[in-house]
N, C-alpha and C positions, 0 to 999 in steps of 0.2 A: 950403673944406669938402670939394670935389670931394677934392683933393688928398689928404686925411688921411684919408677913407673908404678910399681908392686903398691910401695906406700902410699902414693897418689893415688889408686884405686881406690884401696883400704878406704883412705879420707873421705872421699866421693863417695865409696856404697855407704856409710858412715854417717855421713851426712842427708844422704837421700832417704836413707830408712827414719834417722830423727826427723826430717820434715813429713816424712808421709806420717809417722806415729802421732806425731802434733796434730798435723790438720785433721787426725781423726780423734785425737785424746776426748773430746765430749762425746758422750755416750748416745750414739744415737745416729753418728756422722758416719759409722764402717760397716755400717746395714738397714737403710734407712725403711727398707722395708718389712724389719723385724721390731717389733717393740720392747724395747728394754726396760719398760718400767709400766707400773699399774699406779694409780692412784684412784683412794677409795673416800667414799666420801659416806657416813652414816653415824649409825647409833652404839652400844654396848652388843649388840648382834657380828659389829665387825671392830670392835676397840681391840686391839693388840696391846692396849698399853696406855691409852691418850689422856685416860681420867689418874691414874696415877701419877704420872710424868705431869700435866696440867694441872692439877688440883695437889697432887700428893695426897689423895685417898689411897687410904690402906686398900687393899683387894688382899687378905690376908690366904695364908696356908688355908683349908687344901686344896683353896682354886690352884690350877697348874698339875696336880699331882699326877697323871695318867701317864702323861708325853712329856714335859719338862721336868718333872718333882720336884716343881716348885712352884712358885707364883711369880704370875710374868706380867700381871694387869690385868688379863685376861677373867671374862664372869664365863669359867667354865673350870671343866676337871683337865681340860687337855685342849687339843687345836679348835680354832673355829673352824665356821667355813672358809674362811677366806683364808684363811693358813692353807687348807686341805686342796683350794683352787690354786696359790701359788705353786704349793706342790705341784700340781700334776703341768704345772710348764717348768716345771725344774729351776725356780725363782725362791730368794731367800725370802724367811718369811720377814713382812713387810714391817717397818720401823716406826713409829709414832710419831707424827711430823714434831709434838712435842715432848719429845723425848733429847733432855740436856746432853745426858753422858752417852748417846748411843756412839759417838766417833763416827758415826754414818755419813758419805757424800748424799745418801740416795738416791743410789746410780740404777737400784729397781725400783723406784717410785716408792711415795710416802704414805702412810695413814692417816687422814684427817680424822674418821669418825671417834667419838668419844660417845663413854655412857650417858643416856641420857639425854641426847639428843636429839631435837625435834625441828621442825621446818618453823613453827613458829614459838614464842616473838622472834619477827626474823634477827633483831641484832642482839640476843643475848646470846653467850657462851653456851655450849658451842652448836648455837644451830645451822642448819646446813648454810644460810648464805655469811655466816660467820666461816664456816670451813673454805666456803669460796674463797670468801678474799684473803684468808688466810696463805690459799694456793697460789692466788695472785700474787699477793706480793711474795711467796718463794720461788716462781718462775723470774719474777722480772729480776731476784737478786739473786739466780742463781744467773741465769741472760748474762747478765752486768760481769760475773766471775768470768764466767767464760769468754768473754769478749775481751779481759784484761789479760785471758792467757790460761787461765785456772783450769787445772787438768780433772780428768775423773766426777764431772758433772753432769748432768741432763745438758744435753745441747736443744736448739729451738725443733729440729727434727725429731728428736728424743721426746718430746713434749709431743708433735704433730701425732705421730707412733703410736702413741701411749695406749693403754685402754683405761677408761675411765670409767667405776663401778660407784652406783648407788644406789645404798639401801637405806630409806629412809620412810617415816613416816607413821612406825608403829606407837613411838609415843604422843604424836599429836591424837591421836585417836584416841589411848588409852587413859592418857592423860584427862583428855576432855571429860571423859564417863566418870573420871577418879575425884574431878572437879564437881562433881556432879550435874554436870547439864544434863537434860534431856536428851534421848534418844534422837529427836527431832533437831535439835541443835549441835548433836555428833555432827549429824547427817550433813548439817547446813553450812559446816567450815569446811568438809573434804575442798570441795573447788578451789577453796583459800592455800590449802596445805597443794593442790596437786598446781597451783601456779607458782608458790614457790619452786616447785621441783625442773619445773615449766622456767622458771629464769635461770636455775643455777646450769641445768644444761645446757639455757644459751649462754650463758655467761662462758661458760666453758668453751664452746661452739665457736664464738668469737677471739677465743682467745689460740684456735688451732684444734682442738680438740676434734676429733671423726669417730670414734672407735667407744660406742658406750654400754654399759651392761647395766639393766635395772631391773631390782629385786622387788617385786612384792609384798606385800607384808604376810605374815602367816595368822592362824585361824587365835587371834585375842582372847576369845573366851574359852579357850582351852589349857589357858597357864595358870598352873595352881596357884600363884601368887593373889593372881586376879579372884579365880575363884574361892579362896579363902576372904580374902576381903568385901567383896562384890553382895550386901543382902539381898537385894532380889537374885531370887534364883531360878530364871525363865532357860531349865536346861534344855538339851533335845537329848535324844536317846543313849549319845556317848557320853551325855556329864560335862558339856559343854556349855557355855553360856549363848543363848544364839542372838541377843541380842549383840555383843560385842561382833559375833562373827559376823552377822549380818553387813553391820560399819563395817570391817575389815574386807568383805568383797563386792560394799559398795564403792569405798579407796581403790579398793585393785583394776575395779573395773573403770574408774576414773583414770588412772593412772597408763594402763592396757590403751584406752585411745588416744592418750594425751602424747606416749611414744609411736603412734600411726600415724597420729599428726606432725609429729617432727620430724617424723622420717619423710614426710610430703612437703615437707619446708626447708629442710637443713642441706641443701645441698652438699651429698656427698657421704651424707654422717652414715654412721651403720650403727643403730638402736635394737638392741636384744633387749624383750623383755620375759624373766624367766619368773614363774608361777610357782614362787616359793608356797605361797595357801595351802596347794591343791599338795603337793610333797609331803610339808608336816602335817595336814587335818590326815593323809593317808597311813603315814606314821603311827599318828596319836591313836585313830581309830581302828585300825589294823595292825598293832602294836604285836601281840602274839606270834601275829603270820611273821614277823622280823625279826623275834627271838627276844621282845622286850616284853616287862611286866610293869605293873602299876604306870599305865601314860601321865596319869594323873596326880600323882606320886612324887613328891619331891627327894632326890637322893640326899643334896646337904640339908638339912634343916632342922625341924623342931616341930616335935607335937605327934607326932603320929599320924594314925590316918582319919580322915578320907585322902588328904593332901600334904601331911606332912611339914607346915608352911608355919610360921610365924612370923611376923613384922620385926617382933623384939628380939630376934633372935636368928640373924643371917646367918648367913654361911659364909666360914670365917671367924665368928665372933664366939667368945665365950662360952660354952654351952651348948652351942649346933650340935647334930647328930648326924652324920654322915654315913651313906652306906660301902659295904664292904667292896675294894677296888676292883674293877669287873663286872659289878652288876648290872645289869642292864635296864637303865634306869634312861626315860626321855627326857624326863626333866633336871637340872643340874639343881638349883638356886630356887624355884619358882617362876622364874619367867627367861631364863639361857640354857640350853640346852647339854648335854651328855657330851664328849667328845663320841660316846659311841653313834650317838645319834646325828650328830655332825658330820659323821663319815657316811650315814647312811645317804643324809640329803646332797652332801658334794658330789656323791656318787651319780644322784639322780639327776643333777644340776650340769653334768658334766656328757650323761646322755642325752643331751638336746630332747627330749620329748617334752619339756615344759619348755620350752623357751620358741620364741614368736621373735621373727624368724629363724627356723631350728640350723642355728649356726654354733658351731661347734665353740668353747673356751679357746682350746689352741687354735682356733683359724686367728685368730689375729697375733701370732706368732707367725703367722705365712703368706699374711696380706698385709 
């Protein structure tokens, strides 16, 4: 008798732990007030992967080589930023939403941003309102799994959680200049480019989303790529282009009240916006005081100096010239950054002093 009470327990605790594990098996249901997942939305500044997996472009050896020793998609020597910000919430680094073979549920949220990506034309590949709906339709079919039972996914709370990072807009700008418009008519699309940014947020907003982080763009006329290609040469006193930068914190600043405004509209939402600019032009131009040399200076590439840079001759390719592993170089490519320099700006990014309002990365790990 003893015995079969015994086993009847057994059954019953048994039983009660499989339903409670169930009803929490979507990621997001067993602590709704901690967010299990980030999704990012942007350019080749936060691609983990998107243009290889999407395109199947090579991103050839010695991208990767610092942190991975190898190549992981990635336009740098080692981590990005956004690698170096999952880190420091002790999150794996984030998976390609196009990425075939990862095995991934994407149970810490996906990477939308791919290289080369701009806000506009809004529907070609892959610009930010292509990343949108690309989101959409992975929430409502990941919803659909989960509703049929499907274990180890984002649940609808898991989505609500989230924090939502974007960094977009540097190639709309640079783009335009490369097209050759006028300075005048840089100037004249930003509104264009910051209402795109302006819908994907509420797109998102609507869809649950509270929790957003948005990056700035950094100082344009300061990346060798540019300025090896760029004939006029209107520098200021670091070797910078200042027309390009001028655009770049006329955007910013567009951008800076376009998140005042939605946080005066979005009921609820919590809108960081963090002053990447102001971190790399302090970098580039204060490079020594940080233990680097040549800002202007490309590590992989071709040609030597002032810049190091050739078009015909990337990094990766046939021929590049690459500096020795270690060196402290800002520039990786011509226009992606150093993983040394990446760890400088996560660092800076991570002390809230650039960021409006100064709220910390992890606090949306505790709210």
């Amino acid at each position: 008798m003893l015995h079969f009470q015994s086993l009847t327990f057994l059954l019953l605790l048994l039983l009660f732990t499989f339903s409670s594990s169930s009803s929490s098996s979507a990621i997001g249901l067993d602590n709704p007030n901690k967010p299990a997942v980030l999704f990012v939305f942007g350019d080749s500044n936060s691609d983990t992967g998107g243009l290889a997996s999407g395109l199947g472009f090579p991103v050839n050896f010695p991208n990767g080589r610092t942190f991975f020793h190898r190549s992981t998609g990635r336009l740098s020597d080692g981590r990005l930023i956004i690698d170096l910000l999952c880190q420091s919430l002790n999150l794996s680094f984030l998976i390609p939403y196009l990425d075939p073979l990862s095995g991934t549920t994407f149970t810490n949220g996906a990477n939308f941003a791919v290289v080369g990506s701009s806000t506009l034309p809004k529907y070609v590949p892959f610009s930010l309102n292509i990343q949108v709906m690309q989101f959409l339709h992975f929430k409502a079919r990941t919803l659909e799994l989960v509703a049929a039972g499907a274990r180890n996914l984002v649940s609808d709370e898991g989505f609500r959680n989230a924090l939502y990072l974007i960094d977009i807009g540097q190639n709309d700008i640079a783009d335009s200049f490369a097209k050759n418009m006028s300075y005048a008519q840089v100037i004249k699309r930003i509104p264009t480019v910051i209402t795109e940014i302006e819908n994907a947020v509420k797109s998102l907003y609507n869809q649950g989303a509270r929790k957003f982080w948005v990056h700035n763009t950094g100082p344009l006329g300061c990346l060798p790529k540019i300025l090896s290609l760029t004939q006029k040469k209107d520098l200021d006193s670091f070797g910078c282009l200042s027309s390009y930068n001028t655009a770049a914190r006329l955007f910013n600043g567009a951008l800076q009240h376009l998140t005042q405004k939605l946080r005066n509209q979005l009921n609820g939402a919590t809108i960081v916006y963090v002053d990447i600019y102001t971190i790399k032009y302090d970098l580039i131009t204060n490079a020594a005081k940080y233990g680097f040399s040549n800002p202007l200076m490309v590590c992989c590439g071709f040609g030597g100096p002032p810049y190091n840079f050739d078009a015909r001759v990337p990094c990766g390719q046939p021929g590049n010239q690459v500096c020795d592993e270690g060196s402290r170089y800002v520039s990786w490519d011509g226009t992606h950054l150093t993983e040394a320099a990446n760890t400088l700006i996560a660092s800076r990014i991570l002390s809230t002093a650039y960021s409006t309002p100064k709220i910390s990365f992890d606090f949306f790990t505790h709210h």
